[in-house]
C-alpha positions in Angstrom: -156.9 22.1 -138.7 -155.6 22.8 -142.2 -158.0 21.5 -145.3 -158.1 22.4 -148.8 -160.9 24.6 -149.4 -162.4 27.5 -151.1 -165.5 28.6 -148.8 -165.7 26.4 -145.5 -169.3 27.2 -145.6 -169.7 25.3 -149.1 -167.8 22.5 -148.8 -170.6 20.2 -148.8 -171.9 22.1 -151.8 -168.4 21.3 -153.5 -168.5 18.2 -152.6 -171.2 16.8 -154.4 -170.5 18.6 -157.2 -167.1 17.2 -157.5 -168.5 13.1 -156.6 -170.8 13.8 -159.8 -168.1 15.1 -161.3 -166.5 11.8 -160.4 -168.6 9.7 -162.1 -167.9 11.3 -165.6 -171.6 11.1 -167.1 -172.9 8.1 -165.3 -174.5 10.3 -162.2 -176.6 13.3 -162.7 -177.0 16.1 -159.6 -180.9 16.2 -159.7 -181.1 19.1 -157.4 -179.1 20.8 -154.6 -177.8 17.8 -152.7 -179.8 15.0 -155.0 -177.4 12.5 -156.8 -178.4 9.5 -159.3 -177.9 7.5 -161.5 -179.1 8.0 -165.0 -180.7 5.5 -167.4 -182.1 3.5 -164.6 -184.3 0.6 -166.2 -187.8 0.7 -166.0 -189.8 -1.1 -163.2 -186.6 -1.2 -161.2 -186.9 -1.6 -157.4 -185.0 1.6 -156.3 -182.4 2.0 -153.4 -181.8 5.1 -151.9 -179.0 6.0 -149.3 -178.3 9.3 -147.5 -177.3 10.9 -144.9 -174.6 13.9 -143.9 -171.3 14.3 -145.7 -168.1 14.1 -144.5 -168.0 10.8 -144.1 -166.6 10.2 -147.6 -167.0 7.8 -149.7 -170.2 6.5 -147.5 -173.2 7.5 -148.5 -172.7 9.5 -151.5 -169.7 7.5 -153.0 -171.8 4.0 -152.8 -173.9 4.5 -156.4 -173.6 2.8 -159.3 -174.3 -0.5 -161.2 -174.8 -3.0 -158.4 -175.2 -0.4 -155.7 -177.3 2.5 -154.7 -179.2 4.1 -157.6 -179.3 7.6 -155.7 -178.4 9.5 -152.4 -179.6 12.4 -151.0 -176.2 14.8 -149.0 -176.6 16.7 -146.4 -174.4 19.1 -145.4 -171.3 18.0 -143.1 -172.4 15.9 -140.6 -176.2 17.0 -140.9 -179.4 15.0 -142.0 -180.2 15.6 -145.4 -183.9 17.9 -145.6 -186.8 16.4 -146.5 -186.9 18.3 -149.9 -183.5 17.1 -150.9 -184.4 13.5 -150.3 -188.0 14.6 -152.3 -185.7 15.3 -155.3 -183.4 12.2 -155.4 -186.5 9.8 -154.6 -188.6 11.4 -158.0 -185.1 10.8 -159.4 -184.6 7.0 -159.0 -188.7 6.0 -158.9 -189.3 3.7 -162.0 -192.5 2.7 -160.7 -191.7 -0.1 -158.9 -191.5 1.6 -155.3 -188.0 3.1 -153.7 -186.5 2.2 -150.4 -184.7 4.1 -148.1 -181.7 2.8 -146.2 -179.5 4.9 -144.1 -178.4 5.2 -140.3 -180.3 5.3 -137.7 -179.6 9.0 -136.5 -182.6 11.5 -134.9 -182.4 13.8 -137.8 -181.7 11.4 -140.5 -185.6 9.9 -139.1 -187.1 13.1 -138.9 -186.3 14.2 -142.5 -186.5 10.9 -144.2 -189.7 10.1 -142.8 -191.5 13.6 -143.6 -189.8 12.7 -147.5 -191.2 9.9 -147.7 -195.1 10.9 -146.6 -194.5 13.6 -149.3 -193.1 11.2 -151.7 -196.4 8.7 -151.0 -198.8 12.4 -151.7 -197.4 12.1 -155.1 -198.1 8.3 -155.6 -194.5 6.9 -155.0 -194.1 4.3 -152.8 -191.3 4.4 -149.7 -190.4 1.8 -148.0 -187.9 2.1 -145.0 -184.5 -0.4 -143.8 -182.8 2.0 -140.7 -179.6 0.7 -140.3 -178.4 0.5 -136.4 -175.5 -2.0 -136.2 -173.9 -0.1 -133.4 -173.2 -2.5 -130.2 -172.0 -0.2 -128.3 -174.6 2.4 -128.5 -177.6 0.0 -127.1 -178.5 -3.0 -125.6 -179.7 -6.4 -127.6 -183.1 -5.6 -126.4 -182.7 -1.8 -128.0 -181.5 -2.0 -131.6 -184.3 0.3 -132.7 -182.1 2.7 -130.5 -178.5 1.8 -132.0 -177.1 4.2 -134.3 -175.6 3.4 -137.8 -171.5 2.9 -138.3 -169.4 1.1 -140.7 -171.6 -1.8 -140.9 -173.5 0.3 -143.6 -171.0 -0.7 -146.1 -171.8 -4.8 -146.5 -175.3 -3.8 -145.9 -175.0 -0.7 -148.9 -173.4 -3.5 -151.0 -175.6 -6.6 -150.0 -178.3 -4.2 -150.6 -177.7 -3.1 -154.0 -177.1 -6.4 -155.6 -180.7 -7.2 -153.4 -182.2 -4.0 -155.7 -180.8 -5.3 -158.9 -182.8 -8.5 -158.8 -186.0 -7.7 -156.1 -189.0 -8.4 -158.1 -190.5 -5.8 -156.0 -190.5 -3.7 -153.2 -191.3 -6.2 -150.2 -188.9 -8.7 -151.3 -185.7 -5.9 -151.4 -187.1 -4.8 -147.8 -186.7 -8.6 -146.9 -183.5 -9.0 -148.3 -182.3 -5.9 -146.7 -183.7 -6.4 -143.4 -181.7 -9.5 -143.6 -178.3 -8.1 -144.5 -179.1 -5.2 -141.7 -180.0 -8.1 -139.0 -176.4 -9.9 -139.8 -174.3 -6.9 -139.3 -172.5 -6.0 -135.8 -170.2 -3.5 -135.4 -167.7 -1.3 -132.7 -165.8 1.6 -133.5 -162.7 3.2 -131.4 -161.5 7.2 -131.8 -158.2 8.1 -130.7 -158.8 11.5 -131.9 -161.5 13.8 -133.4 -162.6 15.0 -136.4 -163.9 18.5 -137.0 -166.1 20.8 -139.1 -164.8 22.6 -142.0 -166.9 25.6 -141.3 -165.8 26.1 -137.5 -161.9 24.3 -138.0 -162.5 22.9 -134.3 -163.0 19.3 -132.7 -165.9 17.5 -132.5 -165.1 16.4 -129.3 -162.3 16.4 -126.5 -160.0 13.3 -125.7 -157.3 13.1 -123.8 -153.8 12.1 -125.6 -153.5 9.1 -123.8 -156.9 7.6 -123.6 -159.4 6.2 -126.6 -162.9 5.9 -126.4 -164.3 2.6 -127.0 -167.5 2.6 -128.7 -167.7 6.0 -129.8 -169.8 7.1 -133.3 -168.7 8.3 -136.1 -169.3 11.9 -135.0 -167.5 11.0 -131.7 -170.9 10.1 -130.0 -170.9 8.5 -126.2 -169.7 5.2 -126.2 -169.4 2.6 -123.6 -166.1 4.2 -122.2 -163.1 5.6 -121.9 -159.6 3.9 -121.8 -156.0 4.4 -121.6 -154.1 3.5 -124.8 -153.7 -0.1 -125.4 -151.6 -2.3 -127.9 -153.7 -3.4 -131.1 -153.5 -7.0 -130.3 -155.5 -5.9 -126.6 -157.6 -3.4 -129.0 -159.1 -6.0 -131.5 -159.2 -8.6 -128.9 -161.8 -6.0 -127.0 -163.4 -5.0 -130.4 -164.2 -8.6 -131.5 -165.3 -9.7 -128.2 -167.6 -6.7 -128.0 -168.8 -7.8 -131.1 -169.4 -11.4 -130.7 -171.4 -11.2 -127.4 -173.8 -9.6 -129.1 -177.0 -11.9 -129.9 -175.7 -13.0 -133.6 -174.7 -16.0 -133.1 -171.5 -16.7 -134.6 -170.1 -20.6 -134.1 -167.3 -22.9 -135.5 -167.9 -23.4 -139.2 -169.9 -20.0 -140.0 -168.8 -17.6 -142.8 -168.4 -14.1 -142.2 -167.7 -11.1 -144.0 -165.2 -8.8 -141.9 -164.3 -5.2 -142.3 -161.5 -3.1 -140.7 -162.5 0.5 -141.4 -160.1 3.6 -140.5 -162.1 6.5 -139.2 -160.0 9.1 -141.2 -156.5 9.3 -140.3 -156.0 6.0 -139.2 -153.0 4.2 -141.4 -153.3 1.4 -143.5 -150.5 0.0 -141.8 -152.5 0.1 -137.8 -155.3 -1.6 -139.8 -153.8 -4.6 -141.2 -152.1 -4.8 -138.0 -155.8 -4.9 -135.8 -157.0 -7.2 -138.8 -154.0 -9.9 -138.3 -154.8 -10.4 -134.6 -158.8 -10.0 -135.6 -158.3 -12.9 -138.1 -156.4 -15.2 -135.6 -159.1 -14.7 -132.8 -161.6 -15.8 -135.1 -159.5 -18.4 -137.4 -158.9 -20.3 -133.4 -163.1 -20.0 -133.0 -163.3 -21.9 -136.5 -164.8 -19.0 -137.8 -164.9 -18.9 -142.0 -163.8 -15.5 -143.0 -165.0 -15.3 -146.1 -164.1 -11.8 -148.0 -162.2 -9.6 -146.2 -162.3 -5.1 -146.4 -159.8 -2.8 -145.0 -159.2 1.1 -145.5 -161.3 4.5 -145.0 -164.7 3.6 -146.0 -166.7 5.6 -143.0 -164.5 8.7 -142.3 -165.1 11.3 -140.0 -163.0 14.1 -142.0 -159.2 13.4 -139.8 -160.4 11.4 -137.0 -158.4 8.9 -135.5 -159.8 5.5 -134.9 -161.0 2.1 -136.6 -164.2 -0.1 -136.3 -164.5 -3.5 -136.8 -168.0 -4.7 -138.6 -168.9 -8.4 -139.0 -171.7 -10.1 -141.4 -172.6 -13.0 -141.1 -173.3 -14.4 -144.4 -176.1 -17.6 -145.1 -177.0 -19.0 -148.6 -179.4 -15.9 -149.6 -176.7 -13.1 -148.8 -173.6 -14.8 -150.0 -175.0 -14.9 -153.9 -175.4 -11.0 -153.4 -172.0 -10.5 -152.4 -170.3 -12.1 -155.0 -172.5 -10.2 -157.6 -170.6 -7.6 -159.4 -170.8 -3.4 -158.4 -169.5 -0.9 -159.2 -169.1 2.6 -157.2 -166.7 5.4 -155.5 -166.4 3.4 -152.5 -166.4 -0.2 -153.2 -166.2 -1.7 -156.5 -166.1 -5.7 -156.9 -165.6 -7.6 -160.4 
């Protein structure tokens, strides 16, 4: 698979330098892997998002005023170390504690959570909000075992509005515990992704089947299929979605988001959003912002996800306030 490069084995190193790069001024690289933003105010509550890259813009691309105040890269599709995340957490730290938010992945836990006991040795306070909005990957009863997919991006956003007025530490891990609780999501590949360093797939798939439910590295889902119509696709996506146990009724407001995996056209997602919209316009359902494009990319895969929030009086102030980042910006 063809990618512009210079070293495949420093891509992720490029990477980052280029996102900083990016912001023109406003971001500093902290250490290898550490981004933030500079001039942070003092006695801020801090929000800090990681996890692997080459899922561009998410994590690294969702900083700025009204978002995340720092993120700690790993290298492609790999957790972050624990001295990475060291660096970016003395980075944001005003005093008034830091939390961490990021998906609920094996070595994303490991690394974060051995960051933050060394972060507490040095008198910072951490705070943890996994994020695991995953349907397909876990049962109702199991959340704690669903991993994190394009759901992250309302919760990133309702999050960092959350940071930007918290009077403290336990209130943004309420807040953000809230937005995490009211997020469902289910993602379909058509086709992999791969590594720059290797140039292969991360996984097999026939040409006429897509995997329903699979994670944004091409993780097990809940099955394979044969290729359907989008009309039958976002049918199966929203219903997966909305037997969940949110409850979504006649006269609730959502947010909705139609993510492309990589690859995936504009044009195939507003055409899964316009059927996704009816099925939900016909429940009575409120949709109240609506956001479509490549926010959680697996390099080229082919696929989509579709990611609901359901919004209530405390959430729906955050996410009209203003932000400001890589990967979303709203006036």
């Amino acid at each position: 698979m063809k990618k512009i490069l210079n070293d495949p084995n420093n891509a992720a190193a490029e990477l980052v330098d280029g996102l900083v790069d990016y912001y023109n001024g406003s971001v500093d690289k902290v250490g290898p892997g550490a981004i933030a933003v500079n001039n942070l105010p003092d006695d801020k509550v801090a929000l800090l998002v990681g996890g692997g890259t080459g899922h561009e813009p998410i994590y690294h691309g969702l900083i700025g005023p009204g978002m995340a105040d720092g993120a700690a890269c790993g290298d492609i599709f790999a957790a972050p170390p624990p001295n990475v995340i060291l660096d970016a957490t003395r980075a944001v730290n005003k005093g008034n504690g830091v939390l961490y938010l990021y998906g609920n992945y094996a070595g994303d836990v490991m690394n974060f959570k051995i960051a933050a006991q060394l972060a507490a040795a040095e008198g910072i306070r951490v705070e943890t909000v996994l994020i695991w909005d995953d349907v397909a990957s876990a049962p109702p009863t199991q959340k704690e075992n669903r991993r994190g997919i394009a759901g992250l991006i309302p919760i990133v956003k309702l999050a960092g509005a959350a940071a930007s007025t918290a009077k403290d530490l336990d209130e943004l891990v309420s807040l953000v515990t809230a937005a995490r609780d009211n997020t469902r999501s289910i993602g379909v590949a058509l086709s992999p992704g791969s590594i720059p360093a290797t140039g292969k797939p991360t996984f097999e798939l026939d040409e006429d089947s897509i995997g329903i439910g699979m994670g944004i590295h091409g993780e097990q889902g809940v099955g394979i299929e044969k290729m359907m119509t989008a009309d039958a696709l976002a049918e199966k996506m929203v219903n997966l979605v909305l037997a969940d146990d949110l409850p979504i009724d006649s006269g609730d407001e959502i947010l909705l988001l139609i993510n492309s995996l990589g690859s995936t056209t504009m044009m195939e997602c507003l055409i899964v959003l316009k059927k996704v919209k009816a099925i939900l316009v016909e429940k009575g359902v409120n949709i109240y912002d609506v956001l479509l494009g490549p926010l959680v990319t697996c390099q080229e895969m082919a696929g989509i996800s579709v990611s609901i929030t359901k919004l209530d009086d405390t959430l729906k102030p955050l996410w009209d306030a203003p932000c400001s980042s890589l990967g979303y910006t709203k006036l």
